[in-house]
Structures are given as structure tokens and as C-alpha cells.
N, C-alpha and C positions, 0 to 999 in steps of 0.2 A: 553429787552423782558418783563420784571417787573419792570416796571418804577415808582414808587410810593414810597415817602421818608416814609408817615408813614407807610404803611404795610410791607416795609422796616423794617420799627425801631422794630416790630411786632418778624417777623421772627428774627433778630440780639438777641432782650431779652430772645427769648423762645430759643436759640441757646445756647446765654451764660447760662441762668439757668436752662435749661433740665439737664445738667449733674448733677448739687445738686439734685434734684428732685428726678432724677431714677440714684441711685448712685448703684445698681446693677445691671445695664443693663454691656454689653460686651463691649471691645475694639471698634468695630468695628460701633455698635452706636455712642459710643462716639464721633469718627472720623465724625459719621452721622451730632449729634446735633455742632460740628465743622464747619464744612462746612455749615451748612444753617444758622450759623453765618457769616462767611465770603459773602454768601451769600444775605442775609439782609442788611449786612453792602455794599455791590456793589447798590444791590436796590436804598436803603436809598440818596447814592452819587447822582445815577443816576436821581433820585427823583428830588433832589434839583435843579441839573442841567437843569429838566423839569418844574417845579414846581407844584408837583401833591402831595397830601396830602390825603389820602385816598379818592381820587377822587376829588377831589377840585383842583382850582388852588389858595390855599391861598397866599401866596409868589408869585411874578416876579420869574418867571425863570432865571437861570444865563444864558442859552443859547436858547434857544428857547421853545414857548407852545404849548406839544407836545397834549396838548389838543383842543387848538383852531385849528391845524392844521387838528386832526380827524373829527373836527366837521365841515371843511371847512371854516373855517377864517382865514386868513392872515394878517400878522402886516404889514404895510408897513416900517417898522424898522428894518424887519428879510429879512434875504437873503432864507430864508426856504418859498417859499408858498404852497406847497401843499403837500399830502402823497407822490408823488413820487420823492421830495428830500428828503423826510426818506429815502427809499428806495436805491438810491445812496450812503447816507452815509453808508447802512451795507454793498454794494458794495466794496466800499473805505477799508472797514475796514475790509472786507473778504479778498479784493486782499491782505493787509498788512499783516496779518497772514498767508496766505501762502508761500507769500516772507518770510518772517519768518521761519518758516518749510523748507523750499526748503534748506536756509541759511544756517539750522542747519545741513541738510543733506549731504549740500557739506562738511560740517566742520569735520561729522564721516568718509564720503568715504575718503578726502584727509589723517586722521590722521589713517587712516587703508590701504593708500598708491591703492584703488581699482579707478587706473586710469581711465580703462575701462567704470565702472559704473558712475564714475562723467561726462563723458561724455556724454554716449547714455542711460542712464538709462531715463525713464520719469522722476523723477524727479532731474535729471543733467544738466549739463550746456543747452546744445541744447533743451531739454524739456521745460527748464524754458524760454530761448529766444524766443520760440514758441508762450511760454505762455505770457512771457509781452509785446511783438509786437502784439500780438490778442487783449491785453488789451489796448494797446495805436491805432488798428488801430479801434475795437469799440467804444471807445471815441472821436476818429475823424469825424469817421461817423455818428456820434451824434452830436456834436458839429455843423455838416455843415448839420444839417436837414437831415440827415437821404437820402443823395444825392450824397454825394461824399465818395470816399473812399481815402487812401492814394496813390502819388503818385504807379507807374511801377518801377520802380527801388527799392520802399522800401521795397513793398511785395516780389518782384523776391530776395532782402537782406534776410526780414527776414520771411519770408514762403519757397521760392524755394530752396536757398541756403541749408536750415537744413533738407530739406526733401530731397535731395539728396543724403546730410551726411549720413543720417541712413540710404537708402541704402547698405550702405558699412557697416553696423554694424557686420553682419555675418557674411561679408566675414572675417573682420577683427578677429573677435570671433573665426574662425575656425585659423586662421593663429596662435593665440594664444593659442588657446587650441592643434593644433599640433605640437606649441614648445614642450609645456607641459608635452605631450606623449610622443616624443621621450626623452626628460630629464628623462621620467621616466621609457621607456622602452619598453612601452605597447601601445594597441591603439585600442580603442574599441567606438569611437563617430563616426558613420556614418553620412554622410554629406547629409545636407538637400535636396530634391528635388527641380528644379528652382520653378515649383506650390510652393511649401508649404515655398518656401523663400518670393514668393512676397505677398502670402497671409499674414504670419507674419510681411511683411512689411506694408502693407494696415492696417490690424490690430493692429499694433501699433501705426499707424497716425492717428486713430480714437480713438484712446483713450487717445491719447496726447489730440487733440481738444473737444472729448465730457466728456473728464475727467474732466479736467482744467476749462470747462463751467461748468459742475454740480458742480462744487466744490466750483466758485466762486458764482453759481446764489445759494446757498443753506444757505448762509450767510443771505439771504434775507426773511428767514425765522423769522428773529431778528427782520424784522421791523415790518414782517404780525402780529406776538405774541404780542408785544407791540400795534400794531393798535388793535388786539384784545381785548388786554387788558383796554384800555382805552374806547373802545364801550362797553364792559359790565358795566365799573364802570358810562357812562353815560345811560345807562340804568337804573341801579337799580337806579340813581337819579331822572329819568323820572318816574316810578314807587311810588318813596315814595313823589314825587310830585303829584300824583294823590290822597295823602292820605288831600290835602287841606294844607297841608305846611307839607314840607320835613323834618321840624327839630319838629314835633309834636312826641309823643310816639310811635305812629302807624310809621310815617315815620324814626325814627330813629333806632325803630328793623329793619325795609327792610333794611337801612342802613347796620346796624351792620351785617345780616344775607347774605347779600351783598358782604360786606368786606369780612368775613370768607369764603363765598364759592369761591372768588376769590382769595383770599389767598394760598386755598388748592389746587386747579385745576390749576391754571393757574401760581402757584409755581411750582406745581408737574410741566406741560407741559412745562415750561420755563427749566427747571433745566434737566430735561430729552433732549431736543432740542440741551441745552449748553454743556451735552457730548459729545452728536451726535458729534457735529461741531469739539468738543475740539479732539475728536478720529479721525473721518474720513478726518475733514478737515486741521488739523494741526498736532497731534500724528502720525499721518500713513506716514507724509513724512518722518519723516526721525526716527521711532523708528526701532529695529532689534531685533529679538526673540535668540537675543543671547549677548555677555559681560558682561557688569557688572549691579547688580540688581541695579534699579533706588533710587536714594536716593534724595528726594526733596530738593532744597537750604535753610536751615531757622538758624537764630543767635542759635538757639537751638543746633546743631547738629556742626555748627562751631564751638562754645566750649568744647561742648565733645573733638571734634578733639584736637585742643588744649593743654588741659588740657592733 
């Protein structure tokens, strides 16, 4: 989303030296000017791999120029021609982090033994077959022009098959929750009416499918921010090109004043975006408001342990 090695490098210095600077600010700053080091330093990576230098393409990109691509030029060297294999690749890379999330979510149900929920929970086994047969039968259907769809036999596999499943999820629910009761004595769950069964099943097959889409088309957000990003830095170039050359006095403040207001805005909107996604699209599958308090992995904290 902020693809730029030098305003990258920008943010990484003010990151690393804010803390000397304001050596009275709180913890929680600290943590602040932390992160938009790590921050700067993702930029910076990304940068290189684009080859955008505070708007310039000074360098060959290691992998493609994500600037010639905004402005509509295609190499015939790159497999990338236009904005809309950006667009695939956040795709690609959204579907990957929710398999991810999903992963980690089978990994708490199974070590907390909640058979039940790895199965029909949305994000459980069935949910997620749902979800990567929708992703592999939309790339099919892309693939063949937007004409064909996958065989009868795969959808009736893996659309008919699991929507059947959950069906039974209730009944099932209730058969276990009336062992429960009588193990425990008592009995106070009254059983659903058939309306308000098939309605909770309808409603949860719609949120299987329009969940699973909003979650993977939201990823796609990554490439609109970075296409954004890149049409303003070729703007203010257009701009300080009117000043009779770009690299004159006059054209080098719009530069610089350029720089800095894309820095701050389209920092701030990029960094705010990449919660978003880090929370809704990947944290929410498998976090639980309950266990043990999160403790991030880092050489730091392994030694303590240690030690």
C-alpha cells in the first residue's frame, strides 16, 4: 500500500530516532515510534522490489514497475500488464492469510478438544471447504472466459455435499447438549422451532458465502492504496513540471511538499487499512476473548524465559 523505498527509509529514521528525541513521551508512544519503524523498514523492502524512490523509478525493480503499470505501460518482459494483475496479486495474498487464520484456528479448537466447532463452526473444516472450492471454482470460471463453470459432480462435492452437512448441525447440537443435561441433571434449552431452524440455516449459508467474499475481495484494498499512492506521487511530478523543470527551486519545494503530504496521509491511511485487514481479516479467525494473555514471539522474551 506504501510502496516507496525512500519515504520508506523516511519513516524507518524518524522511527528509530523519535525515541532519543522525545525521551519523555510514554510506553505506549514508544511502542508508537516502534512500529512505524518496522513500518518504513516493510515500505522501504517493498520499494526496492517496485523501484520507486520518492516517486521516481530510479533503480530497475527487482520484480515489477509498479509505476509504469499505473501510468499504463507494460514491459513486454513482465508477466504483470496492467492494474488488474495487481489486483490478483492482493487477491492471491488475501486468500493466503486467511488459510492462515483458518489454520491457526483449527490448531486452538483441536488443542482445546471443541470437536463440534472445528467442524461446523464457519471458520471449521466445512466452512473453509466451502470457502476454497468458491476460490478454486472462481478462478475456473475466469480462467475459461468467464463461460464455464466447474464440472456437476464438483459443485454437487463441494457446495451440495456441505450444505447438506450443516443441516444436521442443530440437530446434532441439540443431541449433545441433551447428553449434557441429563449428565448434569437439569434441563432448561428448549428446542428450536422448524421456522427458526431453517431460517438459522439459510443465515448461516449466507454468511459462509458473503463473509468469505467480503473478506477475500477487502484485501484488494492493498492494491487501490498503492495505485493511489503512486497517482499522487505522479501528480505532484506533473505539477513541479509545470514550474519549467521539475528539479528547479520552485519545482523541488512541490516536490518536497509532495513527499511530506504523502507521507502523512497516505502513511496514516495505509497503516490504519493494514489493521483493518490484520484484525478483521486474519485476528478474528481464530483469536478467543478468553486463555492466555497474548505474548508476541520475539529473541527478547525467549531469553528471559531461559534465563
Amino acid at each position: 500500500m506504501f510502496n516507496d523505498a525512500g519515504q520508506g527509509l523516511v519513516l524507518l529514521l524518524f522511527g528509530a530516532i523519535a525515541p532519543r528525541l522525545f525521551r519523555n513521551t510514554g510506553e505506549s508512544m514508544k511502542k508508537l515510534f516502534t512500529l512505524i519503524m518496522y513500518c518504513g523498514g516493510a515500505s522501504t523492502i517493498t520499494g526496492i522490489l517496485f523501484g520507486t524512490y520518492f516517486g521516481y523509478p530510479v533503480f530497475p525493480p527487482l520484480w515489477f514497475n509498479y509505476h509504469a503499470l499505473v501510468a499504463g505501460e507494460s514491459s513486454s518482459n513482465s508477466s504483470f500488464k496492467s492494474i488488474y494483475d495487481i489486483l490478483v496479486i492482493t487477491i492471491y495474498f488475501g486468500i493466503a492469510v486467511i488459510g492462515v487464520g483458518l489454520i491457526l484456528n483449527w490448531i486452538n479448537l483441536l488443542r482445546k478438544k471443541e470437536w463440534f466447532k472445528l467442524l461446523f463452526e464457519k471458520g471449521g473444516i466445512i466452512g473453509a471447504e466451502m470457502y476454497f472450492a468458491g476460490v478454486y471454482a472462481s478462478f475456473y470460471f475466469a480462467e475459461h472466459s468467464y463461460k464455464e463453470l466447474p464440472g456437476n459432480s464438483f459443485l454437487i462435492a463441494a457446495f451440495g455435499m456441505p450444505v447438506l452437512i450443516l443441516m444436521l448441525k442443530v440437530p446434532i447440537e441439540m443431541v449433545l447438549n441433551h447428553k449434557k443435561e441429563n449428565n448434569s441433571g437439569h434441563s432448561d434449552s428448549p428446542s428450536p422451532g422448524i421456522i427458526n431452524y431453517i431460517m438459522d440455516w439459510i443465515i448461516e449459508l449466507l454468511e459462509i458465502f458473503s463473509g468469505y467474499l467480503a473478506n477475500t475481495l477487502s484485501f484488494m484494498r492493498v492494491a487501490g492504496l498503492g495505485i493511489a499512492h503512486v497517482s499522487l506521487m505522479m501528480a505532484f511530478r506533473s505539477i513541479a513540471g509545470l514550474t519549467g523543470n521539475e528539479f528547479s527551486l520552485a519545482g523541488l519545494s512541490i516536490l518536497l511538499f509532495g513527499n511530506i503530504l504523502v507521507i502523512v496521509l497516505e502513511g496514516l491511511s495505509a497503516g490504519v487499512q493494514a489493521l483493518r485487514l490484520n484484525y478483521y481479516e486474519f485476528f478474528s479467525k481464530y483469536f478467543r476473548g478468553n486463555g492466555r494473555a497474548y505474548a508476541p514471539i520475539s529473541l527478547r522474551n525467549y531469553l528471559q524465559e531461559e534465563g
